[in-house]
N, C-alpha and C positions, 0 to 999 in steps of 0.2 A: 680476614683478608690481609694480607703483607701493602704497606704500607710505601709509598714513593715522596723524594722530597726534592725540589729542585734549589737548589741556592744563589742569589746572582749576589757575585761574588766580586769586589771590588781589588783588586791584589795590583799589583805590576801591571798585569791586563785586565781589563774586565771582562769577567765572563760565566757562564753557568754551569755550575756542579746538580748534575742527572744524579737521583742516589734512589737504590731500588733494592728494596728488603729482599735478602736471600739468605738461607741457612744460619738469621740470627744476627747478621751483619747489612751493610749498607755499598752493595755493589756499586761502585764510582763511578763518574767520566765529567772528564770538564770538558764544557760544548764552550766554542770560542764566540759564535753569534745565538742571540733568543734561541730557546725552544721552538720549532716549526710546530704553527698551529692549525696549516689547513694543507689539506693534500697536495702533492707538489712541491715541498718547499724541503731540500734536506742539507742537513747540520754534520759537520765534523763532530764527531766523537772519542775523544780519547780516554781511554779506559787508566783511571789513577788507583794507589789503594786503597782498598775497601776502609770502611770508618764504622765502628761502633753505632749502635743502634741511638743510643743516646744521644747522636749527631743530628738526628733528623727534629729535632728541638731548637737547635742552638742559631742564635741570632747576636752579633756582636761582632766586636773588635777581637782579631787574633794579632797580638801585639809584636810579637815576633817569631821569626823562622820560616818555615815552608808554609805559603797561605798567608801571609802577613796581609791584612786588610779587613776589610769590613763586609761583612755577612748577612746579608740579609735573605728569611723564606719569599720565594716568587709564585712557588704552589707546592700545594701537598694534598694528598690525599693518598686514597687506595686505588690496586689492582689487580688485576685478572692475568696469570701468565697465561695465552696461548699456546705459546711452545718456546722447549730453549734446547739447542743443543749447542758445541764448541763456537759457531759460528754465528748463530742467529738466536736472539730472542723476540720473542712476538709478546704483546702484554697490549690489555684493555686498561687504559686508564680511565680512575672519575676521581678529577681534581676539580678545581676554579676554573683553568686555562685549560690543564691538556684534558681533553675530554675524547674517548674513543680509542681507538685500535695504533697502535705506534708497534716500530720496528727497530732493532737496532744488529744491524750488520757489518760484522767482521768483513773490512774490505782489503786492511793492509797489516799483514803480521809486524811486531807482536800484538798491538795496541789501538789500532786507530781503525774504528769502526764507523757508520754512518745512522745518523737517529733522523726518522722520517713518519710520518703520520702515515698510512695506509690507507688508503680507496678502495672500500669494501663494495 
């Protein structure tokens, strides 16, 4: 099963990088507020670029440039893609936190999509 890893991410803003294994790499989005963990509740997504697989490891101080701050994992685990196409992906997570059916919808071109828990 491909692997998901979230990171709260301390930088300029504080906020969380969603990273979600695909074709090898680590599909992005820094979300500005927590992960939503119960149906109802949805998140700004903005999609950044993708990161090496070996990212979904790393905990620490990025010292300087883009990302400059302090890294810490919030959850990780695996998932189930549901469906993806240009717009939409669907995926079953089993993390610690995100537990269940999640969405992530392209609402505003190029980048900024919507991450929301699903009510199955």
């Amino acid at each position: 099963m491909p692997i998901f890893v979230v990171h709260s991410h301390f930088a300029r803003n504080h906020h969380y990088d969603l990273r979600l294994e695909f074709n090898g790499a680590l599909k992005s989005w820094a979300v500005p507020k927590e992960p939503p963990l119960n149906h109802g509740v949805k998140r700004l997504a903005i999609q950044v670029p993708n990161h090496p697989l070996s990212y979904a490891k790393f905990q620490g101080k990025i010292k300087e440039g883009y990302g400059k701050g302090i890294v810490k994992i919030w959850d990780k685990g695996t998932f189930k893609t549901i469906s993806k196409s240009k717009n939409k992906i669907e995926v079953n997570f089993k993390g610690r936190k995100l537990k269940g059916r999640y969405a992530l919808v392209l609402f505003r071109k190029p980048k900024q999509w919507l991450f929301f828990k699903e009510k199955i």
